[in-house]
C-alpha positions in Angstrom: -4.0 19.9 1.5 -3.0 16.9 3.9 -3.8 13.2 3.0 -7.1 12.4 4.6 -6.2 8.2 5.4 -3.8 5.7 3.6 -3.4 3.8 0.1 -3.0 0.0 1.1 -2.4 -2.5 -1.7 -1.0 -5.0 0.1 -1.2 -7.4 3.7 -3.2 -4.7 5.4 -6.0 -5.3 2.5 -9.4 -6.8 3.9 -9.2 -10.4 3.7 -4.9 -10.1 3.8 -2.7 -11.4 6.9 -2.6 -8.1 8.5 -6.1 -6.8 8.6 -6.6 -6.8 12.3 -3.3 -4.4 12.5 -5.3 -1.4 10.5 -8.1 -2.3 12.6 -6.2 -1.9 16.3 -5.1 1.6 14.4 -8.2 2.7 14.6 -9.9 2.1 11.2 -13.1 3.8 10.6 -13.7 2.8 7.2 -12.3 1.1 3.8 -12.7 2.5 0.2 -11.8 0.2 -3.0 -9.5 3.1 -4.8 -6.6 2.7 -7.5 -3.7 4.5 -7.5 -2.1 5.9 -11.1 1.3 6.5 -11.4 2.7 3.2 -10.0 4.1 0.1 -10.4 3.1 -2.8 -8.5 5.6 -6.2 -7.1 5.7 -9.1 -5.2 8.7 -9.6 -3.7 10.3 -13.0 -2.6 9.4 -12.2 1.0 5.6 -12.4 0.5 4.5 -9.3 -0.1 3.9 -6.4 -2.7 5.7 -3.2 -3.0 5.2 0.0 -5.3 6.8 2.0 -6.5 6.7 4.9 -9.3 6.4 4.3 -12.7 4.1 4.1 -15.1 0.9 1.8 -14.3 -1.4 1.7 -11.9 -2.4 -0.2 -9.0 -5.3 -1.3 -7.4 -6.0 -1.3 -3.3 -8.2 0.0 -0.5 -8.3 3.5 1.0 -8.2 3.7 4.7 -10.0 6.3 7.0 -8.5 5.9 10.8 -10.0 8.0 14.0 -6.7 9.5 14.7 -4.8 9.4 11.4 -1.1 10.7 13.0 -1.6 7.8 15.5 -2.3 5.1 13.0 0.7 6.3 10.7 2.8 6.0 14.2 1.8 2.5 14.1 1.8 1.6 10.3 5.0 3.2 10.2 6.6 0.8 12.3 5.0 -1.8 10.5 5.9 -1.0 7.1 9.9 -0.3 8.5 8.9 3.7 7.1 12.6 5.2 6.4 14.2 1.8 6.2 12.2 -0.3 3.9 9.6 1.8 2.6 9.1 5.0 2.4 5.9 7.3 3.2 4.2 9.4 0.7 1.6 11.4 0.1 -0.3 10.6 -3.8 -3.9 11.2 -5.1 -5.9 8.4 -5.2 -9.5 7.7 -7.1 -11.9 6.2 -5.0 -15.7 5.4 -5.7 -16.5 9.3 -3.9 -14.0 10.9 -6.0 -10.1 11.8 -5.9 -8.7 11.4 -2.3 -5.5 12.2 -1.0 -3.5 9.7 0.5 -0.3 8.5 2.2 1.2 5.1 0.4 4.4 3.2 1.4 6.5 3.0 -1.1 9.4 1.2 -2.0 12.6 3.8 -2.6 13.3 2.7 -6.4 13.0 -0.2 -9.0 16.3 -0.8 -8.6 15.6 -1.4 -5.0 12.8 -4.3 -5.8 15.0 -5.4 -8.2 17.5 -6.4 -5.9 15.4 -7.6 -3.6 14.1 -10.6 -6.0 10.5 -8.8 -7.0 8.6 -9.6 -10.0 6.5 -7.3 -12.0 2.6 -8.0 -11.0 1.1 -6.8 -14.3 -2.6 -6.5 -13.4 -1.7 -4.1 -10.7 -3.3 -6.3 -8.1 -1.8 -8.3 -5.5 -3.1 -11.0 -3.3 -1.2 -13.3 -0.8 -2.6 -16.3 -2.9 0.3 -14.9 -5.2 2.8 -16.4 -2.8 1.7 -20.4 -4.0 2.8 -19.4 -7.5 5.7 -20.2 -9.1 
């Protein structure tokens, strides 16, 4: 089975700085849908990353027209290979399981480094940036 859209939890969330960008991808539609099995951070930078452990975390899922042309684009967004990495997880959405791609962060470690504190709620928001 291939992922049918993408697990956001971050910028590309309705309401979130880079909206617009899923919709010029080609968004059909957005699902509220939590994702078990991670670990959710905000790093120093501004925003979240996940990675796997033991939590969950709480996003959209994203259906696009052309989902191989959207990932070209959210790829380069979310530095794919560099940065974050893409892969594919279940995801429980208000129709049921779904699978999805997610960008993920390569390790703890990794977020560590890069100055990221553990969001416990499994929720982020960019009005998490104004706290101390």
């Amino acid at each position: 089975m291939k992922p049918e859209g993408v697990f956001v939890y971050g910028t590309l969330k309705a309401g979130e700085r880079a909206e617009r960008l899923a919709e010029r991808a080609g968004l059909v539609s957005r699902l509220p849908a939590v994702a078990e099995g991670l670990v959710l951070f905000a790093l120093p930078a501004g925003y979240p990353a996940a990675v796997a452990g033991e939590g969950r975390v709480e996003g959209e899922f994203l259906v696009f027209q052309d989902l191989e042309a959207a990932l070209r684009l959210l790829d380069r967004f979310e530095d794919a290979g560099e940065e974050y990495v893409r892969r594919a997880i279940e995801v429980k959405t208000p129709g049921g399981p779904r699978l999805a791609w997610v960008y993920l962060y390569p390790s703890e470690e990794a977020v560590l480094r890069a100055g990221g504190r553990r969001i416990a709620g499994g929720r982020w928001s960019g009005r998490l940036r104004a706290e101390p």
